[in-house]
MARSELUM-640278 format. One record per atom (N, C-alpha, C): residue number from 0; atom name; x, y, z. Coordinates in nm, 4 decimals, m for minus. Layout:
<node><drengu>NUM</drengu><finu>CA</finu><xx>X</xx><yy>Y</yy><zz>Z</zz></node>
...
***
This chain:
<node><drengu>0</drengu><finu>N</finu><xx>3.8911</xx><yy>12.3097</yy><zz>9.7640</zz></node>
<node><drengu>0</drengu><finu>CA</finu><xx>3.8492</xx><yy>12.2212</yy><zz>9.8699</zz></node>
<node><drengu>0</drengu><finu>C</finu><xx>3.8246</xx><yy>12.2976</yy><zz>9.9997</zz></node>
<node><drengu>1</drengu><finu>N</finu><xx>3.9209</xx><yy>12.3918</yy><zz>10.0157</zz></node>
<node><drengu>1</drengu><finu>CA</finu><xx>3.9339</xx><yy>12.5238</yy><zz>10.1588</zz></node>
<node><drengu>1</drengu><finu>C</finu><xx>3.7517</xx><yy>12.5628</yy><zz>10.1410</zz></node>
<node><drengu>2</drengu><finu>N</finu><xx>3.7511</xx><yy>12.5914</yy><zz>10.0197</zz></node>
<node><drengu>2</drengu><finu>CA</finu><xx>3.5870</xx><yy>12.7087</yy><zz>9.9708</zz></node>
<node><drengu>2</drengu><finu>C</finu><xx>3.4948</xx><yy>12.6237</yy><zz>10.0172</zz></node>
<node><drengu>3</drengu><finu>N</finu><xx>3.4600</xx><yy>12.4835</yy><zz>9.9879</zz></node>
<node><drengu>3</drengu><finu>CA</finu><xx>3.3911</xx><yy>12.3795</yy><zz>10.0020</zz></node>
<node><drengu>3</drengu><finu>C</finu><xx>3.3562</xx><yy>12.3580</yy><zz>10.1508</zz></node>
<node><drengu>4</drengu><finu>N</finu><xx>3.4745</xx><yy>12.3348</yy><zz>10.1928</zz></node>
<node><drengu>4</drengu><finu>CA</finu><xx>3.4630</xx><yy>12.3088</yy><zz>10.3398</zz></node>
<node><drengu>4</drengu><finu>C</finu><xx>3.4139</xx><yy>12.4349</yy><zz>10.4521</zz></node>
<node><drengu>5</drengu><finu>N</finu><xx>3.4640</xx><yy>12.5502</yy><zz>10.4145</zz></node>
<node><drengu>5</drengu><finu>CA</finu><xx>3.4187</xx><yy>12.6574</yy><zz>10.4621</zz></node>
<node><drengu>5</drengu><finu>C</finu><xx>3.2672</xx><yy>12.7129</yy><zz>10.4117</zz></node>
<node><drengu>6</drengu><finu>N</finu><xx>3.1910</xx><yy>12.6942</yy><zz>10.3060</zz></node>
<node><drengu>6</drengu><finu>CA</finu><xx>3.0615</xx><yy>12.6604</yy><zz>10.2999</zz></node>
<node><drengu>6</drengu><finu>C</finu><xx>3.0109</xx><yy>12.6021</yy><zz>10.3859</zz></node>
<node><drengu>7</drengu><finu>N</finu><xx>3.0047</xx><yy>12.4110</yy><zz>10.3934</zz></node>
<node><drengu>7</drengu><finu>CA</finu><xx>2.9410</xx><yy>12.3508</yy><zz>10.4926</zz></node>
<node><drengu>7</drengu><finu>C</finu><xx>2.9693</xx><yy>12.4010</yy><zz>10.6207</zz></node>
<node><drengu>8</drengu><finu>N</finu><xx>3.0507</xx><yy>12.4376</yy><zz>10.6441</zz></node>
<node><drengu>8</drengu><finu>CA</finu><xx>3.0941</xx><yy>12.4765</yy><zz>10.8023</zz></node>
<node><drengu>8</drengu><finu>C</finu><xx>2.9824</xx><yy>12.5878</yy><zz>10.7860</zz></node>
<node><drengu>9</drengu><finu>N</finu><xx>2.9514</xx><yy>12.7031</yy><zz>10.7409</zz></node>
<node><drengu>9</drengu><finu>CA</finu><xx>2.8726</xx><yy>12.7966</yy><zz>10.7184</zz></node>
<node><drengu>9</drengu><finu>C</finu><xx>2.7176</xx><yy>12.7452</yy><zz>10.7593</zz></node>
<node><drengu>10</drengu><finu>N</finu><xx>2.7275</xx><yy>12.6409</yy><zz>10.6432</zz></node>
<node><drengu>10</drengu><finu>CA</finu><xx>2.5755</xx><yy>12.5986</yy><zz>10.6464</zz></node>
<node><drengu>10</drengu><finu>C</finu><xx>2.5234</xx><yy>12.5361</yy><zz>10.7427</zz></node>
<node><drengu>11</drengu><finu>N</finu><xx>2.6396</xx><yy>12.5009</yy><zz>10.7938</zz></node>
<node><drengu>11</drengu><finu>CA</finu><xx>2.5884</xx><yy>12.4048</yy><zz>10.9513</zz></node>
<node><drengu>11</drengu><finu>C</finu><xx>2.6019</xx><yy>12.5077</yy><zz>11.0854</zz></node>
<node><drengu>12</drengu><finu>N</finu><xx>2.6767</xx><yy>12.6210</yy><zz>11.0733</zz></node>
<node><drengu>12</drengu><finu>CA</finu><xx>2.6592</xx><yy>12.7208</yy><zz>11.2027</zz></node>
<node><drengu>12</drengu><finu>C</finu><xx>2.5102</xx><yy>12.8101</yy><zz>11.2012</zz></node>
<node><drengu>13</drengu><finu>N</finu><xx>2.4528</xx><yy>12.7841</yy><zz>11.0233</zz></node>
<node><drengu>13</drengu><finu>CA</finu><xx>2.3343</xx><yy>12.8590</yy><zz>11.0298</zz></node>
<node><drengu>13</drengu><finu>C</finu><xx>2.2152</xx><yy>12.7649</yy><zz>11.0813</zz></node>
<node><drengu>14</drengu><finu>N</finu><xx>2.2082</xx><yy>12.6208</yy><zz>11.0579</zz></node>
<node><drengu>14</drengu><finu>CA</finu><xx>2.1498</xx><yy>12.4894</yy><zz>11.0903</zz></node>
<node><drengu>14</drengu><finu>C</finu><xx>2.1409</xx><yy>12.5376</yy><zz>11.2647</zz></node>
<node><drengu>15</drengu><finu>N</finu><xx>2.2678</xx><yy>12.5297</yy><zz>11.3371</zz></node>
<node><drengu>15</drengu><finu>CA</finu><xx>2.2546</xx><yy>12.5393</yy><zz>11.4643</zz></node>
<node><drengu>15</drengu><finu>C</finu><xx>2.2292</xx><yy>12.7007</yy><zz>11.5114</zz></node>
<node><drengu>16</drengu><finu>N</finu><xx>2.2213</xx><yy>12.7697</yy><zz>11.4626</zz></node>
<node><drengu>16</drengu><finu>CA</finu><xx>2.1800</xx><yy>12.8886</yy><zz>11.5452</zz></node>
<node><drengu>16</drengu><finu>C</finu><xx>2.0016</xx><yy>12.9516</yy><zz>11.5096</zz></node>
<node><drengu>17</drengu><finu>N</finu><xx>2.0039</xx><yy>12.8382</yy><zz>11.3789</zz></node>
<node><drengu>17</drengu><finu>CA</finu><xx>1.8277</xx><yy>12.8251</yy><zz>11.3723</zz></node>
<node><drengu>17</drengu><finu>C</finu><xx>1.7723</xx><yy>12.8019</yy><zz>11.4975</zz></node>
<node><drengu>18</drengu><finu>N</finu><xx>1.8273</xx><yy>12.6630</yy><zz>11.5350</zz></node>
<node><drengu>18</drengu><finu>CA</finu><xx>1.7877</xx><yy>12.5434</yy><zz>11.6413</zz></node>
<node><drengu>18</drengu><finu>C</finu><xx>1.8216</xx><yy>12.6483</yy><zz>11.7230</zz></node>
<node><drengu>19</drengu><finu>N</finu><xx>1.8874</xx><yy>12.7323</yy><zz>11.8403</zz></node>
<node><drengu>19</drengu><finu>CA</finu><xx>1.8972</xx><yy>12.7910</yy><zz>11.8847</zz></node>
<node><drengu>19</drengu><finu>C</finu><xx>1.8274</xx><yy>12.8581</yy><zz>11.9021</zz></node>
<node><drengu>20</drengu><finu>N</finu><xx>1.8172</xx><yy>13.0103</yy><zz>11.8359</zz></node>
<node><drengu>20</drengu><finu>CA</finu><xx>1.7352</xx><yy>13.0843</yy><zz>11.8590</zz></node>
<node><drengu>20</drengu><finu>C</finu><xx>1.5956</xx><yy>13.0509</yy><zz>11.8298</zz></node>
<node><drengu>21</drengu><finu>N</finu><xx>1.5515</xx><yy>12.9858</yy><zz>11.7581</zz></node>
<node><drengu>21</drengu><finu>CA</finu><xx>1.4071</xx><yy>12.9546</yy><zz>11.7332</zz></node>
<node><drengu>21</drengu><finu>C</finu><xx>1.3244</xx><yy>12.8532</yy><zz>11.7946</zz></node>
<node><drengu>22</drengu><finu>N</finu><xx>1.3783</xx><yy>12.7579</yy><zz>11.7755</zz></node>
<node><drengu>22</drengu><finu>CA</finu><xx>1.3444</xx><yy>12.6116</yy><zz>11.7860</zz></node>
<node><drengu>22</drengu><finu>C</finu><xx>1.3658</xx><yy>12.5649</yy><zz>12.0147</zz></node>
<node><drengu>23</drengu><finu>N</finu><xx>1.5056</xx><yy>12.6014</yy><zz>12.0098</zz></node>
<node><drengu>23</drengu><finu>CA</finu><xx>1.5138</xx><yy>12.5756</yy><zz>12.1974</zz></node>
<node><drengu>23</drengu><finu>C</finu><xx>1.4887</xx><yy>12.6863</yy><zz>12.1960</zz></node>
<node><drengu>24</drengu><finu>N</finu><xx>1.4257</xx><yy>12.8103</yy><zz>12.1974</zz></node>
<node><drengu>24</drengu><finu>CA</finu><xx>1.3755</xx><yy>12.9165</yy><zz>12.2776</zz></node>
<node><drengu>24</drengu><finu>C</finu><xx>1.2106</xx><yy>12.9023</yy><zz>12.2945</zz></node>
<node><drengu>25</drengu><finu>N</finu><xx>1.1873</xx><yy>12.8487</yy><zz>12.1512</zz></node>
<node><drengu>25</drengu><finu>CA</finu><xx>1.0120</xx><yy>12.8324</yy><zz>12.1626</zz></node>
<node><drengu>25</drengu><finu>C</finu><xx>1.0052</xx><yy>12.7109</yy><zz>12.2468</zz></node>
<node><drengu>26</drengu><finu>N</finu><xx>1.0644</xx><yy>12.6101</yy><zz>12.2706</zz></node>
<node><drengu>26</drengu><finu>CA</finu><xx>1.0511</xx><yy>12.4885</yy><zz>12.4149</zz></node>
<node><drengu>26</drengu><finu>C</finu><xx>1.0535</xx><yy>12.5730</yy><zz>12.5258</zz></node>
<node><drengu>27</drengu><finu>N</finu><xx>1.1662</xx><yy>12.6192</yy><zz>12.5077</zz></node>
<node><drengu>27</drengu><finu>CA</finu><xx>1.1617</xx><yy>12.6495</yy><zz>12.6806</zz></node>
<node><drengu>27</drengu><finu>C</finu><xx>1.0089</xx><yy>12.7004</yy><zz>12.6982</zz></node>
<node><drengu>28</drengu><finu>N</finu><xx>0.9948</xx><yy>12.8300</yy><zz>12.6490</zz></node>
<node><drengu>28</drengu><finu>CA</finu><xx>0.8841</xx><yy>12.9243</yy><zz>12.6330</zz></node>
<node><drengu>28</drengu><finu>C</finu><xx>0.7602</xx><yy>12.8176</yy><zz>12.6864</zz></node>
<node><drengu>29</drengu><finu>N</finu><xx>0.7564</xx><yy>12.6769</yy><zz>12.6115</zz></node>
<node><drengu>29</drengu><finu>CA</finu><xx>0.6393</xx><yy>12.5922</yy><zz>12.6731</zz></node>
<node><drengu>29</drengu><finu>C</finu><xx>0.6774</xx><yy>12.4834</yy><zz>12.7704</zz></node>
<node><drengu>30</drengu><finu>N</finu><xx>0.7628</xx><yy>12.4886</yy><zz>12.7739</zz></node>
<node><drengu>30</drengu><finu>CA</finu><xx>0.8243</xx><yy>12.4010</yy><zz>12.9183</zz></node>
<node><drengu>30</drengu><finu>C</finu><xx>0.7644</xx><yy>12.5053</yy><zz>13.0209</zz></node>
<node><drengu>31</drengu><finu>N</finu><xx>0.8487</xx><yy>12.6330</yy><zz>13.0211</zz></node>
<node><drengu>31</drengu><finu>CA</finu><xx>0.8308</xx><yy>12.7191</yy><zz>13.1284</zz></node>
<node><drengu>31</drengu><finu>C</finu><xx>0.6620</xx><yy>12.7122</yy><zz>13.1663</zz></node>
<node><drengu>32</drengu><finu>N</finu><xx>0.5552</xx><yy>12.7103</yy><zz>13.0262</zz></node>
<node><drengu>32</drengu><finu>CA</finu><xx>0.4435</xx><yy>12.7588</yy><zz>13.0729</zz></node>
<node><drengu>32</drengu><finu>C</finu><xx>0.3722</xx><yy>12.6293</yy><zz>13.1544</zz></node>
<node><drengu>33</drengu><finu>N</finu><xx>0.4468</xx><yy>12.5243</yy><zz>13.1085</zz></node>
<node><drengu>33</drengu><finu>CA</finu><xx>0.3823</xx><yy>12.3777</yy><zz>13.1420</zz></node>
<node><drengu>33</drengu><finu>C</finu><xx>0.4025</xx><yy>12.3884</yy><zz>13.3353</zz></node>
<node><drengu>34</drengu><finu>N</finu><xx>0.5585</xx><yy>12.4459</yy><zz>13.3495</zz></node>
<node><drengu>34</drengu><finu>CA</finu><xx>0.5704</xx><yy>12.4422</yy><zz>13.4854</zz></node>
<node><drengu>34</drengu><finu>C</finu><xx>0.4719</xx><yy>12.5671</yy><zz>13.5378</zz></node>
<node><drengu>35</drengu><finu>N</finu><xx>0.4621</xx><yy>12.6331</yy><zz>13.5209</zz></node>
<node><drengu>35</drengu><finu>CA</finu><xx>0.3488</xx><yy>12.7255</yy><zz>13.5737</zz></node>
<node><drengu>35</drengu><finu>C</finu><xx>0.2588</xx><yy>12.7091</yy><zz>13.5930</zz></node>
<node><drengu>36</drengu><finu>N</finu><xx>0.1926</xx><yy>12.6147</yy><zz>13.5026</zz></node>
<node><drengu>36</drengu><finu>CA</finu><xx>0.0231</xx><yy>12.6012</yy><zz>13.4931</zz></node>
<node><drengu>36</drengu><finu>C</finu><xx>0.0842</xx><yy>12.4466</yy><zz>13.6129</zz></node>
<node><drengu>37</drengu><finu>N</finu><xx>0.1275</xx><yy>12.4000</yy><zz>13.6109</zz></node>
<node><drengu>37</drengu><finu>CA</finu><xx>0.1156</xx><yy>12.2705</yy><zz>13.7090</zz></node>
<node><drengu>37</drengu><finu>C</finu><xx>0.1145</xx><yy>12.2378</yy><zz>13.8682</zz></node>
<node><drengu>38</drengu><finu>N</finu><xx>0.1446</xx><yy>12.4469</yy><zz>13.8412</zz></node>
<node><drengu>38</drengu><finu>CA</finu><xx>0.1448</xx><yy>12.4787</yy><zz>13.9707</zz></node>
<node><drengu>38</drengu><finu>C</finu><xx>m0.0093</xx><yy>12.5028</yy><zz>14.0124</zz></node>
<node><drengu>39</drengu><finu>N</finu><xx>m0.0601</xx><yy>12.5494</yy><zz>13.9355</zz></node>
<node><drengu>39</drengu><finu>CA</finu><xx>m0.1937</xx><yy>12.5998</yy><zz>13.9866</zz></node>
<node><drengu>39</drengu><finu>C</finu><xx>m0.2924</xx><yy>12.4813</yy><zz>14.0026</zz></node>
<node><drengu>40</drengu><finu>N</finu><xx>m0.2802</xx><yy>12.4023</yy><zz>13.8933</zz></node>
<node><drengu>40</drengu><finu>CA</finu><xx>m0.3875</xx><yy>12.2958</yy><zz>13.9558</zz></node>
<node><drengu>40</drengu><finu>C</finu><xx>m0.3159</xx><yy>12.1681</yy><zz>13.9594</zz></node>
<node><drengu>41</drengu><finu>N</finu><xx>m0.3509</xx><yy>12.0900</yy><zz>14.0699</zz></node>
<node><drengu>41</drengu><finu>CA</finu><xx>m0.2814</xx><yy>11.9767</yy><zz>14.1276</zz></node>
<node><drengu>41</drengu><finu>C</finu><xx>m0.3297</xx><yy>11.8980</yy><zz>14.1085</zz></node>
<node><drengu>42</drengu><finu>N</finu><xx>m0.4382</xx><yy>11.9134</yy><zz>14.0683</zz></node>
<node><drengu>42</drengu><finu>CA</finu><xx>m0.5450</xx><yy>11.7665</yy><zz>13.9873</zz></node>
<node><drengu>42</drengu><finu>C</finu><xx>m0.4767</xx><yy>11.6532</yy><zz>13.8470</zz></node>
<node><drengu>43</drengu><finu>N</finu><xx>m0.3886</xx><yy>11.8091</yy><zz>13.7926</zz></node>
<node><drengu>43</drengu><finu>CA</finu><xx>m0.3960</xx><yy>11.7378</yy><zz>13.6526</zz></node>
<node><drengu>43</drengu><finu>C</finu><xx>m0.2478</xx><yy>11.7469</yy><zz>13.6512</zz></node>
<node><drengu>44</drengu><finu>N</finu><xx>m0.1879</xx><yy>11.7102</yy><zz>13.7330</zz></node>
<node><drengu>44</drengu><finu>CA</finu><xx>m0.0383</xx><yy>11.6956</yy><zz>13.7344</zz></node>
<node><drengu>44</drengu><finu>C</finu><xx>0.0325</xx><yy>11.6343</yy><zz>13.6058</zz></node>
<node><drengu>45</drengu><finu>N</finu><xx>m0.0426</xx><yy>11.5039</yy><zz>13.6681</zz></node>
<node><drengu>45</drengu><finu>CA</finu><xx>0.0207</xx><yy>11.3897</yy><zz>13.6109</zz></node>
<node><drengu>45</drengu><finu>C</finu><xx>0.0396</xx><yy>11.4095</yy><zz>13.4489</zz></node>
<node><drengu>46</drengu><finu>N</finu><xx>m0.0571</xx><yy>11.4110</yy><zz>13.3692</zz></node>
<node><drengu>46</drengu><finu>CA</finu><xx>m0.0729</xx><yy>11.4731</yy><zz>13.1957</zz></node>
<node><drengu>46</drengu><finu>C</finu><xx>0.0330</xx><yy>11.5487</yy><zz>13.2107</zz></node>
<node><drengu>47</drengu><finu>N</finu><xx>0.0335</xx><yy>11.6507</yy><zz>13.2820</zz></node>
<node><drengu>47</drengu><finu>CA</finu><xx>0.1534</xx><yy>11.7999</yy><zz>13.2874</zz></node>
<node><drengu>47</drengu><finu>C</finu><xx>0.2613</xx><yy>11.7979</yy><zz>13.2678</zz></node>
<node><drengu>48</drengu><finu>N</finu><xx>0.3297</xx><yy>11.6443</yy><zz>13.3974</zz></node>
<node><drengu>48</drengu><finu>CA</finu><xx>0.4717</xx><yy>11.5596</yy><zz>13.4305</zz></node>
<node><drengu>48</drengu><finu>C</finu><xx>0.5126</xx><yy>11.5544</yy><zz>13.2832</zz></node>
<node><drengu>49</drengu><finu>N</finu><xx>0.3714</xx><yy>11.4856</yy><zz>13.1986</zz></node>
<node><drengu>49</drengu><finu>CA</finu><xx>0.4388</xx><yy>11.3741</yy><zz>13.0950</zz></node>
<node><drengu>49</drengu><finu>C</finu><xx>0.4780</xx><yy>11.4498</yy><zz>12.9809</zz></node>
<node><drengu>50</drengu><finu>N</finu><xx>0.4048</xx><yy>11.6099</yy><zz>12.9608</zz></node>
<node><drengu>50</drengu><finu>CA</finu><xx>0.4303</xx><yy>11.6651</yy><zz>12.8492</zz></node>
<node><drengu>50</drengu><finu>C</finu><xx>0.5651</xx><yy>11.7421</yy><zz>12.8724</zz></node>
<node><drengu>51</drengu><finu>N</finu><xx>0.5688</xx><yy>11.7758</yy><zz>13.0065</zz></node>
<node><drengu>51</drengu><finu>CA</finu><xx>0.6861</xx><yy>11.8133</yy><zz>13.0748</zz></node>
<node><drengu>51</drengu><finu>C</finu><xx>0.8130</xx><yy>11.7453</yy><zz>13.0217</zz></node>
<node><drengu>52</drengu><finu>N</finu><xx>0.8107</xx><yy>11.6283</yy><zz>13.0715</zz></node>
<node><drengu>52</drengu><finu>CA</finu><xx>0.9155</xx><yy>11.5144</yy><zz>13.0185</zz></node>
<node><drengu>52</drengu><finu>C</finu><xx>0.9519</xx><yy>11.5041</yy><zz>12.8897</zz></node>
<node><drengu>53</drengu><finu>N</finu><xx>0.8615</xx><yy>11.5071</yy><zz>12.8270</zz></node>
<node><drengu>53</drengu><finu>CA</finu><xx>0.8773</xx><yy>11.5003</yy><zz>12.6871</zz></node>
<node><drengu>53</drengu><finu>C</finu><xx>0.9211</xx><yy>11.6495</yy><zz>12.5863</zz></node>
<node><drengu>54</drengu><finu>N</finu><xx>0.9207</xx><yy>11.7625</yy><zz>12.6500</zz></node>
<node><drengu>54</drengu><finu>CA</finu><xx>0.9173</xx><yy>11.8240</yy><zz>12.5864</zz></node>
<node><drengu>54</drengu><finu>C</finu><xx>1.1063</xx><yy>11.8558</yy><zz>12.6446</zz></node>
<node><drengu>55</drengu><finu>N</finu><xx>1.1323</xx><yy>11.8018</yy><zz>12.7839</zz></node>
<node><drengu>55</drengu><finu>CA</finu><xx>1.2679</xx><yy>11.8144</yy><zz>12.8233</zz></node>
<node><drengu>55</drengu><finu>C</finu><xx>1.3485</xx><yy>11.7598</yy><zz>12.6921</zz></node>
<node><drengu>56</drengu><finu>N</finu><xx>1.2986</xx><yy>11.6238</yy><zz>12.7132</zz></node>
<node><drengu>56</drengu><finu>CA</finu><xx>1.3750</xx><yy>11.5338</yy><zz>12.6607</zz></node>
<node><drengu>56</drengu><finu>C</finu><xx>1.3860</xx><yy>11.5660</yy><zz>12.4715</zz></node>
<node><drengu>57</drengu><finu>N</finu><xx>1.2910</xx><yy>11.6502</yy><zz>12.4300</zz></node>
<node><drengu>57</drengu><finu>CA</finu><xx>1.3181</xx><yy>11.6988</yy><zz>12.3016</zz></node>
<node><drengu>57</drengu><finu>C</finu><xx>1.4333</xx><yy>11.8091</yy><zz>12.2843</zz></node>
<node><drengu>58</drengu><finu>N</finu><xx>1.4159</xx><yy>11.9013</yy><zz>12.3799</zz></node>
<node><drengu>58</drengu><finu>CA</finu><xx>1.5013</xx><yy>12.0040</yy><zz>12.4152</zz></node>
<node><drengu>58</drengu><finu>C</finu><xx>1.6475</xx><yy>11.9590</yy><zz>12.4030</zz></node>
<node><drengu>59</drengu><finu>N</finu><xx>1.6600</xx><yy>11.8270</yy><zz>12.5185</zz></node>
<node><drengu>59</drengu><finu>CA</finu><xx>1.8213</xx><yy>11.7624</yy><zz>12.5183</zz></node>
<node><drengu>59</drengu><finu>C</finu><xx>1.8631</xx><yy>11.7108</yy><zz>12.3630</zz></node>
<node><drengu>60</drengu><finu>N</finu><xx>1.7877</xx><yy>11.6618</yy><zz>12.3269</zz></node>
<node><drengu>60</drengu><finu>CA</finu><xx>1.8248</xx><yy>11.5782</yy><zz>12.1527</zz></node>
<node><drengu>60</drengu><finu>C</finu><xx>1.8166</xx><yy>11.7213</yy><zz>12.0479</zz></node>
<node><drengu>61</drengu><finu>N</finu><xx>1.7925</xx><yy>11.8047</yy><zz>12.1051</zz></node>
<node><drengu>61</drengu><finu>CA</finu><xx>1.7696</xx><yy>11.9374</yy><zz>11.9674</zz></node>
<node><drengu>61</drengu><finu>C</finu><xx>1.9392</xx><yy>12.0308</yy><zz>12.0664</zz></node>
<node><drengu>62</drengu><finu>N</finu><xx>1.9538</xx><yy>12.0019</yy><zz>12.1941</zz></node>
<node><drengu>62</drengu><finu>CA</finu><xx>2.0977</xx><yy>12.0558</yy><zz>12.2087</zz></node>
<node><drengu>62</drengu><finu>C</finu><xx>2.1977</xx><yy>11.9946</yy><zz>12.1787</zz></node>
<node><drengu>63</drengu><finu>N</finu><xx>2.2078</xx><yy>11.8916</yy><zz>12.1960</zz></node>
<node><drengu>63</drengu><finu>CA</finu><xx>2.3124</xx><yy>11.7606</yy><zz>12.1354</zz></node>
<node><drengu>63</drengu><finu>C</finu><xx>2.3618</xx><yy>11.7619</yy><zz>12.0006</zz></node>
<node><drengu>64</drengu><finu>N</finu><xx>2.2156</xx><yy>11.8215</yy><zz>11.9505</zz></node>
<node><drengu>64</drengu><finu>CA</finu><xx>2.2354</xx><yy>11.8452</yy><zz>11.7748</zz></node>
<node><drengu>64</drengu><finu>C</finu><xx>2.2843</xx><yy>11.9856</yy><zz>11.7179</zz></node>
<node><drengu>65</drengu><finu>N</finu><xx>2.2385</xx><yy>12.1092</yy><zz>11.7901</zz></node>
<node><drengu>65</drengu><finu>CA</finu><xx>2.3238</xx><yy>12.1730</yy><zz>11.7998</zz></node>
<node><drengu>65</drengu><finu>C</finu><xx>2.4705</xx><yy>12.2437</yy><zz>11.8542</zz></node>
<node><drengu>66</drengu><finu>N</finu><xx>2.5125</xx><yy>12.0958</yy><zz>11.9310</zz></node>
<node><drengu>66</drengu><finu>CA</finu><xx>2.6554</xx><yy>12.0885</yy><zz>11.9780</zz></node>
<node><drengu>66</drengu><finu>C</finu><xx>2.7426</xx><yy>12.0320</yy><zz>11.8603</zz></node>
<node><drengu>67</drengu><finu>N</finu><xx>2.6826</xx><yy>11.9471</yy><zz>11.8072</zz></node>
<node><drengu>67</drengu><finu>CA</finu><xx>2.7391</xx><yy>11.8611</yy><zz>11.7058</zz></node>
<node><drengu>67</drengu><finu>C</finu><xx>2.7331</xx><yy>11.8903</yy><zz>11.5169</zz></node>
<node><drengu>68</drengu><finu>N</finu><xx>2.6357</xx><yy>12.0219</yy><zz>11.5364</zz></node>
<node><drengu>68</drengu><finu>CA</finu><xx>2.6274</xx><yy>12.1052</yy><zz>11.4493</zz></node>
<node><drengu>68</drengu><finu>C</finu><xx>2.7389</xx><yy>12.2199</yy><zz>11.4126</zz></node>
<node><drengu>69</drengu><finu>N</finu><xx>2.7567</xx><yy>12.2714</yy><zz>11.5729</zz></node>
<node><drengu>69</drengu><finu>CA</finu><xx>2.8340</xx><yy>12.3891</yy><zz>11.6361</zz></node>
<node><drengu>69</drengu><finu>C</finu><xx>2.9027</xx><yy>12.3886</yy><zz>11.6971</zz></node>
<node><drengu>70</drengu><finu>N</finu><xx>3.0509</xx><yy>12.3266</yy><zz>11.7025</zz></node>
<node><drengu>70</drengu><finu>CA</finu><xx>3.1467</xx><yy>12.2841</yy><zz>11.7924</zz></node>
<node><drengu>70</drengu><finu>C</finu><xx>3.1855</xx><yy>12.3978</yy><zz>11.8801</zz></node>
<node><drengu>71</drengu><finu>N</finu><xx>3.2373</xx><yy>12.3545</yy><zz>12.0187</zz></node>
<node><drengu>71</drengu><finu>CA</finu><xx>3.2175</xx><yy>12.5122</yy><zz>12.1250</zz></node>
<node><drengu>71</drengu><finu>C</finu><xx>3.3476</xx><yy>12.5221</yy><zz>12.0484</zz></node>
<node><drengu>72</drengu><finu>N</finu><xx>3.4922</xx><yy>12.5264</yy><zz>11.9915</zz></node>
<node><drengu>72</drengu><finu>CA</finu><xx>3.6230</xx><yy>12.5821</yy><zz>11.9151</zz></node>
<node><drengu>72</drengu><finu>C</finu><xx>3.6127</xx><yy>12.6171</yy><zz>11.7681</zz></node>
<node><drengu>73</drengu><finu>N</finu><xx>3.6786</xx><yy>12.6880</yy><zz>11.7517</zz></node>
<node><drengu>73</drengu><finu>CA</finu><xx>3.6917</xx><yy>12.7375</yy><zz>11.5923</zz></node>
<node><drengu>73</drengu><finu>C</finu><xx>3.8072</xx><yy>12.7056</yy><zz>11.5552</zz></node>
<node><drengu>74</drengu><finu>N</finu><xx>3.8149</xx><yy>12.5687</yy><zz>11.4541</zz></node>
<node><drengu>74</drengu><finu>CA</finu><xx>3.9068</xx><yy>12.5205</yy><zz>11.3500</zz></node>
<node><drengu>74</drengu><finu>C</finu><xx>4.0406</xx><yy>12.6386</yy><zz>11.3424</zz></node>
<node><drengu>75</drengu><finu>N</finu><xx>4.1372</xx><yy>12.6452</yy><zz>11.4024</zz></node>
<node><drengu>75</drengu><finu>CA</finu><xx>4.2306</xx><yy>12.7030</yy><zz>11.3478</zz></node>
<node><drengu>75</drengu><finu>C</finu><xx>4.2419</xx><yy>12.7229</yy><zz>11.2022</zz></node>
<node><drengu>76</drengu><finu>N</finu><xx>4.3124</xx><yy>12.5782</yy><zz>11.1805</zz></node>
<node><drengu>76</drengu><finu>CA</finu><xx>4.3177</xx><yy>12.5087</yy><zz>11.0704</zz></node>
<node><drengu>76</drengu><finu>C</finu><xx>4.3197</xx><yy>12.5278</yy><zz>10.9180</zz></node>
<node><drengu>77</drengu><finu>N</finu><xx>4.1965</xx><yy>12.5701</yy><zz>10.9155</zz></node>
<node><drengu>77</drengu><finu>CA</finu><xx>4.1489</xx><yy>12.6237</yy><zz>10.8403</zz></node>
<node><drengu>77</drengu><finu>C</finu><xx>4.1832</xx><yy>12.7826</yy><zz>10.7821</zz></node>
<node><drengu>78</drengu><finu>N</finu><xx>4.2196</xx><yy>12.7797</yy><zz>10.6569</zz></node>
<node><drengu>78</drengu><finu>CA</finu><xx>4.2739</xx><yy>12.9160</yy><zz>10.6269</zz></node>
<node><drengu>78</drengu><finu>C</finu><xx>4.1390</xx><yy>13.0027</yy><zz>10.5383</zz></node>
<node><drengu>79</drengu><finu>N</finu><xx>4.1474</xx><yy>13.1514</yy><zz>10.5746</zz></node>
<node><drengu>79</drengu><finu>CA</finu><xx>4.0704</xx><yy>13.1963</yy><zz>10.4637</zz></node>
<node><drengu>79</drengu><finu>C</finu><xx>4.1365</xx><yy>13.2688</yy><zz>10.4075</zz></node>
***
């Protein structure tokens, strides 16, 4: 049951450090570029705001999931 449980725990620290390194680094990467370019032209803000927003608000639900994937403590508990 120890082996079992220490698997999923495995499989889910690899789940969240996917999301991590891959997944919230390539957002930011287009968040960041969204705020850059919105600087330069002021015409087209508004479109900019919204992809802006949306791409925040994906960011927060993909960290949430890797909080809840990846607890910030390590299980004592647990023996190997």
């Amino acid at each position: 049951m120890i082996w079992w449980h220490q698997r999923a725990m495995d499989k889910h620290n690899a789940y969240a450090e996917l999301l991590r390194e891959q997944v919230l680094q390539n957002l930011f990467a287009i968040r960041r570029n969204l705020e850059l370019n919105a600087d330069s032209s002021v015409d087209n803000w508004g479109d900019k705001a919204q992809w802006l927003g949306a791409v925040e608000q994906v960011m927060a639900s993909l960290d949430r999931l890797t909080q809840s994937l990846y607890p910030a403590y390590i299980d004592d508990r647990v023996m190997f």
